[in-house]
C-alpha positions in Angstrom: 42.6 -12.5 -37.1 40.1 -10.2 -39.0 39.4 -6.6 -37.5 35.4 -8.1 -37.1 37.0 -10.5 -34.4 39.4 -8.9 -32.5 39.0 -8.4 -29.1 38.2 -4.9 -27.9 41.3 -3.8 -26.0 43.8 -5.6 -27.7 45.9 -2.2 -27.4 45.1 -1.4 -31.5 46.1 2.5 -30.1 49.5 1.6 -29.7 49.9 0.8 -33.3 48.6 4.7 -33.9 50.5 6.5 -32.1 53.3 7.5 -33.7 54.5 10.9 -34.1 53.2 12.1 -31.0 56.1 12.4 -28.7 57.9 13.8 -32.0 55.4 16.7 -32.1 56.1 17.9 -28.5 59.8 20.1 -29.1 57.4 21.6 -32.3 54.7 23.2 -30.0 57.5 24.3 -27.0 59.1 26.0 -29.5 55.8 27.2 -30.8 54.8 28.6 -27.2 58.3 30.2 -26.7 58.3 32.0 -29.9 54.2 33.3 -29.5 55.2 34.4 -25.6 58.0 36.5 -27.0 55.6 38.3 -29.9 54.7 41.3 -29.8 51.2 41.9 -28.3 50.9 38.5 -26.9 49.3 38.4 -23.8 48.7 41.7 -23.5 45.6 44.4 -23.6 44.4 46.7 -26.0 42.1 50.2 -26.0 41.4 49.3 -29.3 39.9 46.1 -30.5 38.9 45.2 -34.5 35.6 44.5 -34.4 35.1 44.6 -38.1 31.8 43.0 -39.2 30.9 42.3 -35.5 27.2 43.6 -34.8 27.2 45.3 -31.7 23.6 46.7 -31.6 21.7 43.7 -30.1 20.2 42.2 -32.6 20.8 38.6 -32.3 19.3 39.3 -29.1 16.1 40.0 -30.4 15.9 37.3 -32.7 13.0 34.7 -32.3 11.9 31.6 -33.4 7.9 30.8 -33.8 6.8 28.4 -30.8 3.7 27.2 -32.7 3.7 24.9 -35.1 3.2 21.6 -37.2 6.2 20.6 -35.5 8.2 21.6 -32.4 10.7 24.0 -32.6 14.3 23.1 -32.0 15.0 20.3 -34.2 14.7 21.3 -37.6 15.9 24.8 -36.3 19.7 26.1 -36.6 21.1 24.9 -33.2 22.0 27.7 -30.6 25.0 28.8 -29.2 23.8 27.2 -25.8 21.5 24.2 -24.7 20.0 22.6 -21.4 18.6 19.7 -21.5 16.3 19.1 -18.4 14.8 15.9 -17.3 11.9 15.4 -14.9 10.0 12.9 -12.7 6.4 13.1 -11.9 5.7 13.5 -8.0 3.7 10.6 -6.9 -0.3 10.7 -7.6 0.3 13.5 -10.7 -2.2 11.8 -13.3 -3.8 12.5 -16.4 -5.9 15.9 -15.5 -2.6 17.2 -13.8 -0.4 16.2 -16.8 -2.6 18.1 -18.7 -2.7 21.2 -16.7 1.2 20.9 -16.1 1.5 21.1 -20.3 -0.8 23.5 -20.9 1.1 26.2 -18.3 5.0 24.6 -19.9 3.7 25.8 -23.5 1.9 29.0 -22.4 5.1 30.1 -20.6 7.5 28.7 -23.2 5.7 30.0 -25.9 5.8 33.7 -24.2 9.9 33.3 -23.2 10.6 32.4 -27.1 9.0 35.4 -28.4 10.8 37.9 -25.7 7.7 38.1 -23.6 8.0 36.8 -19.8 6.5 34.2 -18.1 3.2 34.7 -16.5 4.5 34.4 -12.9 8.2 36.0 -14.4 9.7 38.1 -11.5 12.3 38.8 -13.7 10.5 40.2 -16.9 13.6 42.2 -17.9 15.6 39.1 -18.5 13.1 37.8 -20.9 12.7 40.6 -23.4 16.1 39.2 -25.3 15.3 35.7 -26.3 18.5 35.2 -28.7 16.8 32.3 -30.7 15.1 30.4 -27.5 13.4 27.5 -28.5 11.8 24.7 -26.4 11.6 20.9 -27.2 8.9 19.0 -25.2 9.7 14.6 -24.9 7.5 12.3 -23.4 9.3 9.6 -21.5 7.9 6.5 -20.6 6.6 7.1 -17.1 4.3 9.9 -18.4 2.7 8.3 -21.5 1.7 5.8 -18.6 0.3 8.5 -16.6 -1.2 10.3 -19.5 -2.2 8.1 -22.5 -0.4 4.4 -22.1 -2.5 3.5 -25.6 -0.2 5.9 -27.2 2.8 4.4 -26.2 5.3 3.6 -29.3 6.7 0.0 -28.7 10.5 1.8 -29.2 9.5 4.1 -25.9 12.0 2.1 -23.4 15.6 2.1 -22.2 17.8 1.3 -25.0 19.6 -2.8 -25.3 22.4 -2.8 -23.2 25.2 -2.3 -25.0 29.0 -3.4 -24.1 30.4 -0.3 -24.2 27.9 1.3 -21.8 29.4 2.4 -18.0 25.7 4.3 -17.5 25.0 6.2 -14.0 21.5 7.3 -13.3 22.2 10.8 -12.6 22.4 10.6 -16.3 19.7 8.7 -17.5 15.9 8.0 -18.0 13.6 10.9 -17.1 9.6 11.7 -17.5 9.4 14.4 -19.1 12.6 16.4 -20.9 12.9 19.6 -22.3 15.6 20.8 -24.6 16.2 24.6 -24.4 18.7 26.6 -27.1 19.6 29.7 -27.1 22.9 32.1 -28.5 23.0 33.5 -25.0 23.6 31.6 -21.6 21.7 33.9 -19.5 18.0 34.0 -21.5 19.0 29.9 -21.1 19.4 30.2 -17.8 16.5 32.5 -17.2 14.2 30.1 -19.2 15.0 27.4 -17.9 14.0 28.6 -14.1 10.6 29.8 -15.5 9.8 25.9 -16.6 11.1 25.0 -13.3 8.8 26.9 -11.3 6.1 26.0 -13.4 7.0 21.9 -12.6 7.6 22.1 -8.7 4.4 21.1 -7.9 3.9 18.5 -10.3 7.6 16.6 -10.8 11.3 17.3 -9.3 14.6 17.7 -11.5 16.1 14.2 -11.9 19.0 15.8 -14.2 20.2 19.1 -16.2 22.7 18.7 -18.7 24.0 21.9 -19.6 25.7 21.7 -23.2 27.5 24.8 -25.5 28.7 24.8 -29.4 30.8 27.4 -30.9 29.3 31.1 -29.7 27.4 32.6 -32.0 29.0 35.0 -34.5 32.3 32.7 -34.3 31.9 30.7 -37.2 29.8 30.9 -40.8 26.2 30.0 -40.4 25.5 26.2 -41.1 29.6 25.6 -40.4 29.6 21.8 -38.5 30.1 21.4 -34.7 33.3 20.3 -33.5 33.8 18.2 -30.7 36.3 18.1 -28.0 38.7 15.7 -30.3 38.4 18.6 -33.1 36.4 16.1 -35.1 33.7 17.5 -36.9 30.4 16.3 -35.5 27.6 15.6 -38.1 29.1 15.5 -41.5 26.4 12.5 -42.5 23.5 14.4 -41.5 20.7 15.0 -43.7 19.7 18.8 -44.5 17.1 20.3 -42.9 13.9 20.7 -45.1 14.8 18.3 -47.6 12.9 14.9 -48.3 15.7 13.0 -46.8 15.5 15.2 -43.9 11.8 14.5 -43.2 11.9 10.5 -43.8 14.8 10.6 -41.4 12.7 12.8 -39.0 9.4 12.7 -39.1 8.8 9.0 -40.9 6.9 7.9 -43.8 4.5 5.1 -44.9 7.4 2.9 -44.3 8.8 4.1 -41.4 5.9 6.1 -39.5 6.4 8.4 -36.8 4.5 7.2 -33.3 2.1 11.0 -34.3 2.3 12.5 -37.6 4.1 15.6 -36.8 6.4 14.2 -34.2 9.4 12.3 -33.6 11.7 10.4 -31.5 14.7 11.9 -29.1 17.7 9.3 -28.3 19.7 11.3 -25.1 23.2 9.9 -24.7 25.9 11.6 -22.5 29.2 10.3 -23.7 32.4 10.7 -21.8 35.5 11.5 -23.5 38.7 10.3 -22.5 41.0 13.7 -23.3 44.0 12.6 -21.3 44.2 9.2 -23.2 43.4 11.1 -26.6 46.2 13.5 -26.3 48.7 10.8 -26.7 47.6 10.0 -29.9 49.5 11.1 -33.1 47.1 13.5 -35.9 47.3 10.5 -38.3 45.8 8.1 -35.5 43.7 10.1 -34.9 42.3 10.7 -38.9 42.2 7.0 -38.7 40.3 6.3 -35.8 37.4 8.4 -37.0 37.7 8.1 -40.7 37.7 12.1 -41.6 40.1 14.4 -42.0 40.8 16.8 -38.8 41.1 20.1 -40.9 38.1 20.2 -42.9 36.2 16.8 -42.1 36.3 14.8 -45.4 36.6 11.5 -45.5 40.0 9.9 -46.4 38.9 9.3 -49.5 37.7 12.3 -50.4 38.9 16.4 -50.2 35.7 17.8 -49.1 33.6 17.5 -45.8 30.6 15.9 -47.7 32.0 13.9 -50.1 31.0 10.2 -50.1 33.4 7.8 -48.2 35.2 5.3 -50.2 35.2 2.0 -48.1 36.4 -0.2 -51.2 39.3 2.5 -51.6 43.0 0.6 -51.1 46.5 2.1 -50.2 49.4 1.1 -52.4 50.1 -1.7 -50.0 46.5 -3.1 -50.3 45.1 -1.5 -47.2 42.1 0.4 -46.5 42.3 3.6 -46.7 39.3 4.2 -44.4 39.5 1.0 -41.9 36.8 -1.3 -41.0 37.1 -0.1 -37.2 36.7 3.4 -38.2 33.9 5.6 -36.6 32.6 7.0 -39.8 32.5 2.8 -41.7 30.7 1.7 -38.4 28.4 4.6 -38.4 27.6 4.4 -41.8 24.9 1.8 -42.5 24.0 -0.5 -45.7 20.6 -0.1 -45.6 20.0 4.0 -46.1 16.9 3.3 -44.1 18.9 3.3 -40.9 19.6 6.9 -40.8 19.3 9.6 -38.0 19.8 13.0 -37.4 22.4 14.9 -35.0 22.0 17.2 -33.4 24.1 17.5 -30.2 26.4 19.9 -27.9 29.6 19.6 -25.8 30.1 19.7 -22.3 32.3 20.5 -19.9 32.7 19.7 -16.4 34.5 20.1 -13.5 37.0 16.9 -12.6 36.3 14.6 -11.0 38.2 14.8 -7.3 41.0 12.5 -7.7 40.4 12.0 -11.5 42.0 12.9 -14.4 42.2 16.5 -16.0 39.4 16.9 -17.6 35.9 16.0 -17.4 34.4 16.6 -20.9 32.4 15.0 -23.4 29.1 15.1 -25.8 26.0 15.6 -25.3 24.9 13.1 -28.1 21.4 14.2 -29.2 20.0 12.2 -32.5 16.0 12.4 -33.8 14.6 9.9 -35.9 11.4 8.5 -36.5 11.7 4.9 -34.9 14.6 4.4 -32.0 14.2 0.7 -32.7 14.7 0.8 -36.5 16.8 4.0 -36.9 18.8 4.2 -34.1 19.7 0.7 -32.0 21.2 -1.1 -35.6 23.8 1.8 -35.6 24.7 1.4 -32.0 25.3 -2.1 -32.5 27.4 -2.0 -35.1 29.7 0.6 -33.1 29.1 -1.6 -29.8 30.6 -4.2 -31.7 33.7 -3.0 -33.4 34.6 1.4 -33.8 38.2 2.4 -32.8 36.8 5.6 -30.6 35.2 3.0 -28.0 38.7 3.1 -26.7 38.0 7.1 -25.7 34.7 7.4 -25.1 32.3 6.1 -22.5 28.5 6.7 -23.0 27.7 7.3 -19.1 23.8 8.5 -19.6 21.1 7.3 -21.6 17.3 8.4 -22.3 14.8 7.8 -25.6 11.9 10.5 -25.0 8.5 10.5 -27.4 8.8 14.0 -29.0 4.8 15.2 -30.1 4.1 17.1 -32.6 3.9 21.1 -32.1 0.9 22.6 -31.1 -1.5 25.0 -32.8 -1.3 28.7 -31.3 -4.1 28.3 -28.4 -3.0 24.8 -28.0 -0.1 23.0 -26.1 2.2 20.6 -27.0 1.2 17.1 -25.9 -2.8 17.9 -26.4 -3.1 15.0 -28.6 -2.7 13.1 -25.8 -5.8 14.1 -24.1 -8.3 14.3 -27.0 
């Protein structure tokens, strides 16, 4: 039986797992001989801080708010993100929307720039914006509302896919906004602003709260990890280049639904770590394609070299196997391309569930859901190893505009 046909479920972890059991006297012995070292566990007056700037001013940092395009996708990601999603209250139409956008931009556009909100009771929280930016996306409720005509045909829940267990705490939305930040507390503090601006127009239908590595921690432009320790985003194309903006923001080929804008796939993906930690490192490797110590492929010894699918062990396997995440992702036609751009979570269990409650935050813009997006969703739907440990439980697709002109708001197009 090929790998194409067999059945999901047919227990293919079992045949990974290896060395795991084997590993487990290695790290007892590991914990016994750190709890005996010297220092461990214990506080110090003194702390190197070498390198470390301690004067504020990442704090002070800012991003522009106005723009050809919205802030927040092309940008470095922050430390921190909330991702917000909205309903419109019943009889909010077109003159409302308009209002409702115009006082979101005014008062995001302020909070980004370390200036507070025009009703901010709190203006002192505001003057460190640490990076803020704010991504405004259209769902399909208020394109209805607002422009219908406008409407991209892509603008609807994604297929159903087999792997799918969605919940719709999780899923759909009117309006979202995507805030990021290096520190939790501006987040925090920006994201009750846009609330209070909203309460008379739409209620909260969810807030997805999501975090990378803090800022400071690693090297600028270093890769997200996930909660497997894979690297998350090694394909991605660099921000700026030409590859970059056909992925983005479209072309003649593949046009974006407004020049200047884009498309925002939300998917909020479960990941089974109990089950995952009885798999052996090599299992693991396998399941995903990549190395776990510095992401390259099998194939390769560096985190962006090409993968080599045709590549054969000296017993005629692939090296990188067909049901491997980074063979499924990758697509034949380099038209099918997207860009990442997503954050971890962390949760509290679940009452009677397992021990953690933990996943990703899968974010991805590209300039047509239909054409970009869905073929590489099928192809892991139908066949990619890591279905076994993760559950996509949420799913949106928002209409990101274009950014807006300083004096203008995001979404104006909408109403000219």
């Amino acid at each position: 039986m090929s790998a194409e046909t067999t059945p999901r479920g047919v227990g293919r972890r079992r045949l990974l797992f290896g060395g795991a059991a084997a590993g487990l006297g290695a790290v007892a012995a590991a914990g016994g001989h750190l709890a005996g070292s010297r220092g461990f566990g214990q506080g110090s007056t003194e702390l190197e801080r070498a390198g470390l700037d301690e004067a504020g001013s990442n704090g002070r940092q800012t991003v522009p708010f106005y723009g050809r395009h919205q802030a927040g996708i092309a940008t470095p990601p922050g430390a921190y993100a909330a991702f917000v999603a909205l309903d419109l209250r019943e009889g909010i139409g077109r003159d409302r929307i308009r209002s409702w956008l115009r006082m979101l931009s005014d008062d995001a556009a302020a909070l980004t720039q370390g200036e507070p909100a025009l009703a901010d009771t709190e203006p002192e929280l505001a003057r460190n914006p640490a990076r803020l930016t704010v991504t405004f996306g259209f769902g399909p409720g208020l394109l209805s509302a607002a422009a219908p005509e406008m409407a991209p045909a892509w603008l609807a829940p994604l297929p159903a896919f087999g792997v799918d267990r969605l919940e719709d705490r999780w899923s759909g939305g009117d309006l979202v906004l995507q805030l990021c930040a290096d520190d939790p507390m501006t987040l925090a503090h920006a994201q009750r602003m846009l609330l209070k601006d909203s309460r008379a127009f739409a209620v909260v239908r969810w807030v997805q709260p999501g975090f990378r590595r803090a800022y400071g921690t690693e090297k600028a432009g270093t890769t997200m990890r996930n909660h497997f320790g894979q690297v998350d985003g090694s394909a991605n194309a660099l921000p700026g280049s030409p590859e970059f903006d056909r992925v983005v923001w479209g072309d003649s080929e593949i046009p974006a639904w407004l020049e200047g804008g884009t498309s925002m796939v939300i998917r909020r993906i479960a990941m089974n770590l109990d089950t995952w930690d009885e798999l052996d490192r090599r299992g693991r490797e396998e399941s995903v394609g990549r190395k776990l110590d510095n992401g390259a492929p099998l194939t390769g010894e560096s985190e962006r070299d090409e993968p080599d699918f045709a590549a054969v062990t000296g017993l005629g396997f692939k090296v990188i196997p067909d049901y491997a995440h980074v063979r499924r992702a990758r697509p034949d036609d380099p038209r099918q391309r997207i860009f990442r751009r997503g954050y971890n979570y962390d949760a509290a269990p679940e009452p009677g569930g397992g021990v953690s409650n933990a996943g990703l935050i899968f974010v991805a813009f590209q300039a047509d859901v239909t054409r970009q997006f869905v073929p590489i969703q099928q192809r892991l739907d139908k066949l990619d190893l890591l279905n076994e440990w993760t559950t996509p439980i949420g799913s949106a697709v928002f209409a990101v505009p274009p950014g807006a002109a300083e004096g203008g708001f995001v979404g104006e197009g909408l109403f000219s």
